[in-house]
C-alpha positions as CSV (number, residue, x, y, z in Angstrom):
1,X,-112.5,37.2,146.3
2,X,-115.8,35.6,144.9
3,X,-118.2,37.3,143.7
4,X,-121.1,39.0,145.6
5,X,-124.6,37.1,144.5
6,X,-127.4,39.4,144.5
7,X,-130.7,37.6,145.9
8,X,-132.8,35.9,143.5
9,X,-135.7,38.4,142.5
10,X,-139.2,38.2,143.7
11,X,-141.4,35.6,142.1
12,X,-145.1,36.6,141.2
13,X,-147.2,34.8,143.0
14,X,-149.1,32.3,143.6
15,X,-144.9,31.3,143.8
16,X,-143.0,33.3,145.8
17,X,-141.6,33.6,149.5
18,X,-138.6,36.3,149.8
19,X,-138.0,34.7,153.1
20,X,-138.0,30.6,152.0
21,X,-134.5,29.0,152.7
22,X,-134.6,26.6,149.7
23,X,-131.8,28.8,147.8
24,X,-128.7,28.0,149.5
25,X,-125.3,27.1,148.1
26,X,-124.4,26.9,144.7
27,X,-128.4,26.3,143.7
28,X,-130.4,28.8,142.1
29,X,-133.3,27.2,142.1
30,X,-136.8,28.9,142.3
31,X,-139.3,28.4,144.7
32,X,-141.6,26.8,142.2
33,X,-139.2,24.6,141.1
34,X,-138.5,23.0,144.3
35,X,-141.5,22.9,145.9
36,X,-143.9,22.5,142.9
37,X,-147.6,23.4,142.2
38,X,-149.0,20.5,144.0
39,X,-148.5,18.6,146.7
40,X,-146.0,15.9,146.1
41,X,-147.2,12.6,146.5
42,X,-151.1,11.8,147.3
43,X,-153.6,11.3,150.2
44,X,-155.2,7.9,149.6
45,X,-159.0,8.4,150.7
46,X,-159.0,5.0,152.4
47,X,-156.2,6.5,154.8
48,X,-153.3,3.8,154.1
49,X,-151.7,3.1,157.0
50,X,-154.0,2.6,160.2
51,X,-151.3,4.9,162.5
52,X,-152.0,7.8,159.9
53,X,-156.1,7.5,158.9
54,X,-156.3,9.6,161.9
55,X,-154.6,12.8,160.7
56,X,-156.0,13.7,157.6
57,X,-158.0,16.9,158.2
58,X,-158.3,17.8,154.1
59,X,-159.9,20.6,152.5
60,X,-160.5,19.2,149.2
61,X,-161.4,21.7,146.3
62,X,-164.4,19.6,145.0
63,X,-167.0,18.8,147.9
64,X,-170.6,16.8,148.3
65,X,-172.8,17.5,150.6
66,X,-174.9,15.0,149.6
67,X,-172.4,12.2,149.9
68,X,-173.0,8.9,152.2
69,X,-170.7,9.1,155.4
70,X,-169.2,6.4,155.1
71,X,-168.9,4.1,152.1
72,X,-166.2,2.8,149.7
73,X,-162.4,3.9,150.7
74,X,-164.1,6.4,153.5
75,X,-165.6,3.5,155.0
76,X,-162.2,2.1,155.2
77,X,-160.7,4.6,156.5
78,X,-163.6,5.5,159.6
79,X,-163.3,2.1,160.0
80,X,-159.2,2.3,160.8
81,X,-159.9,5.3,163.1
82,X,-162.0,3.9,165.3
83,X,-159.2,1.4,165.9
84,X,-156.6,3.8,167.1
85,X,-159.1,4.8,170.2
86,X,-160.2,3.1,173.2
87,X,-163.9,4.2,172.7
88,X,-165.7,5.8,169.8
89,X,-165.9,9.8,171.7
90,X,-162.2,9.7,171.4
91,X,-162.6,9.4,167.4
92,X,-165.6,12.1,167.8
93,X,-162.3,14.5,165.7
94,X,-160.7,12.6,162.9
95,X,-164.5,11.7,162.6
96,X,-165.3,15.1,162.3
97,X,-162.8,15.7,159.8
98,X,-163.0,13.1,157.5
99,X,-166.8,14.1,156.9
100,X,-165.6,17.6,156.2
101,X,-163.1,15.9,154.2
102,X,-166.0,14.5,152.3
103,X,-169.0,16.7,152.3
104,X,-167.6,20.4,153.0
105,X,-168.8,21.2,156.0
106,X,-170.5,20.1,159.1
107,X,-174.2,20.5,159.3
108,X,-176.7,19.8,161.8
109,X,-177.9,16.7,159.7
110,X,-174.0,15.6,159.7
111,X,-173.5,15.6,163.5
112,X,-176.6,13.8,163.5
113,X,-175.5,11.5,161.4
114,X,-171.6,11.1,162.9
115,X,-173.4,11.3,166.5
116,X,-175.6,8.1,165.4
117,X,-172.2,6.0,164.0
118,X,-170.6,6.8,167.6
119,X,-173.6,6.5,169.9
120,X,-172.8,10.1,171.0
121,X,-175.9,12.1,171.5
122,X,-176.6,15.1,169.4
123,X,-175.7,17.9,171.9
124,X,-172.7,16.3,172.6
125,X,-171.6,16.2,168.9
126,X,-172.6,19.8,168.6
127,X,-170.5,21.0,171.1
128,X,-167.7,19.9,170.2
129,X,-168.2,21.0,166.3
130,X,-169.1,24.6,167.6
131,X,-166.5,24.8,169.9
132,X,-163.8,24.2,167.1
133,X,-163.4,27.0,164.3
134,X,-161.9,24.2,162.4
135,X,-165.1,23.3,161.3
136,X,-167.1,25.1,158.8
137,X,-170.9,25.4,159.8
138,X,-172.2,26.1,156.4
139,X,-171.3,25.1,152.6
140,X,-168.2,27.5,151.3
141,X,-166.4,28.5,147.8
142,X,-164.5,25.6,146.4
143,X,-161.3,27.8,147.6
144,X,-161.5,28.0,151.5
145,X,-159.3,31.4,151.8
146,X,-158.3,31.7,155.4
147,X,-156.3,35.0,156.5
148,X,-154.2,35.2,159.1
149,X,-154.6,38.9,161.0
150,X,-152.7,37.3,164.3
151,X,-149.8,39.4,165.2
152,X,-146.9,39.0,163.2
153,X,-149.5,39.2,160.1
154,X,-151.3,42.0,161.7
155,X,-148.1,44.1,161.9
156,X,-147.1,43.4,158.5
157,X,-150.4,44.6,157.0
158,X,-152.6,41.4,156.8
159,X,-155.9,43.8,157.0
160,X,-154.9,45.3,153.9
161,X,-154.6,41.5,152.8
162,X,-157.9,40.5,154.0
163,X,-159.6,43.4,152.5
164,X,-158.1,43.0,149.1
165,X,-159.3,39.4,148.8
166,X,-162.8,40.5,149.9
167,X,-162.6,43.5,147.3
168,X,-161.5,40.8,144.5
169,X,-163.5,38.2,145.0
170,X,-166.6,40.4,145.6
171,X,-167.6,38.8,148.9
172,X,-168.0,39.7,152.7
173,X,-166.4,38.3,155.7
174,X,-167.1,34.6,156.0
175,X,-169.3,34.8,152.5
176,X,-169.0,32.6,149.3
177,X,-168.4,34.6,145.6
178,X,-171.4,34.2,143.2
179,X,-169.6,32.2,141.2
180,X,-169.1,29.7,144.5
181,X,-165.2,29.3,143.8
182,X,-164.5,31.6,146.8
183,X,-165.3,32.0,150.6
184,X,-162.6,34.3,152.5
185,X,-162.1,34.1,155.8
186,X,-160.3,35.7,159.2
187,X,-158.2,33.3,161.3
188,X,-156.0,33.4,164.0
189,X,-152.2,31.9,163.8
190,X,-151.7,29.4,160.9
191,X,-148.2,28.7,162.8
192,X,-146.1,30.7,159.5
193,X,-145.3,33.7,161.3
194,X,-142.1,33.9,159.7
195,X,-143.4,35.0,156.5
196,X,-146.1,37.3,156.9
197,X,-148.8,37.4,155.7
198,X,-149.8,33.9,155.9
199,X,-152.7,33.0,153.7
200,X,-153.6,29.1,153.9
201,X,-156.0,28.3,150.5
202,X,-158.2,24.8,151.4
203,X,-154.2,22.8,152.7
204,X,-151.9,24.8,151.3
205,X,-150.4,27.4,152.5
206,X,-149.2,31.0,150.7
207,X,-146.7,33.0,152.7
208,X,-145.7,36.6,152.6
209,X,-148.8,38.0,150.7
210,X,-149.0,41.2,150.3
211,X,-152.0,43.3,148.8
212,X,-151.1,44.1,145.6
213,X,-150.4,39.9,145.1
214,X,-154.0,38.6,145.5
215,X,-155.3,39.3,141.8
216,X,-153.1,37.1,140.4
217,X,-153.1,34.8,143.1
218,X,-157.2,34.5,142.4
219,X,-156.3,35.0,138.6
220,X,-154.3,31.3,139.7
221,X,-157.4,29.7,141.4
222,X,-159.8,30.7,138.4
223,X,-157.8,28.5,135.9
224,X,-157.5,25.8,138.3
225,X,-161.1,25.9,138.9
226,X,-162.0,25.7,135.2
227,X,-159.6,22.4,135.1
């Protein structure tokens, strides 16, 4: 009879899941070591491929709001959107997004600014950048902490969650942290309701957070901050 293998103990975080699948078979590998610290691979800015410029919607850490929209590779890459639609409204979203990509957030003078490169009007650029929670009105942290409280979260305690990242990184609801590294946030579904509670940090997500993991999980973002 083989021996019974007792489950691979909890990570700390920012590097654990209980609930990942990655540890099947004869592997016993860690979640960090398979899926790594970063992303694997990179984003190019001018959007490579003109069949995949349009689905780039990235929260970068460092942002400008004072950046031209759209010059060098970003020019490139607005330029290989607006060939994937048959008339420039249709590219009103990966627009959108690539100037969030780039500046942050979405203010007034940017939908001015994006309406004027489409020929949309400004009230029509507007509405659509309200209607979408996608879009961040205002400047926030370098770290975009988003907090799922839908309902598999909810049940599992992701108010507990929320609260303990607003008690840690001394902020309100929708605020940014004096030291502008942080803005935490309440969202609806991040689609990871298998592992609740799903916390997604600028495009990355952290699954199965619990309360009592968020100081070293912002202990984490700190040191990559000061990198």
């Amino acid at each position: 009879m083989s021996e019974t293998r007792k489950p691979p103990e909890r990570e700390s975080i920012p590097f654990r899941n209980p609930g990942w699948a990655g540890n099947t078979g004869e592997f016993e590998l860690s979640e960090r070591e398979v899926r790594g610290d970063d992303y694997v691979g990179t984003r190019p800015a001018d959007g490579g491929h003109p069949s995949r410029a349009t689905s780039y919607p990235y929260m970068l850490e460092k942002k400008d709001p004072s950046a031209p929209l759209f010059s060098g590779s970003y020019r490139e890459r607005y330029e290989k959107i607006l060939t994937r639609y048959p008339d420039t409204r249709a590219a009103l979203l990966p627009v959108l997004n690539l100037a969030q990509e780039l500046r942050g957030h979405i203010s007034q003078e940017t939908m001015t600014e994006v309406g004027a490169l489409l020929d949309l009007s400004d009230a029509y650029v507007r509405g659509v950048t309200t209607f979408y929670t996608m879009y961040n009105k205002r400047p926030v942290g370098r770290f975009l902490i988003q907090v799922c409280t839908n309902v598999s979260c909810n049940l599992c305690g992701a108010d507990d969650v929320l609260e303990a990242f607003l008690e840690h990184t001394g902020t309100e609801l929708g605020g940014t942290s004096t030291d502008g590294l942080f803005t935490v946030m309440e969202v609806e579904c991040l689609a990871a309701c298998g592992f609740p509670t799903a916390v997604q940090i600028n495009s990355r997500y952290y699954e199965s957070i619990e309360p009592g993991d968020v100081p070293a999980l912002l202990k984490h973002l700190r040191e990559q901050g000061a990198e």
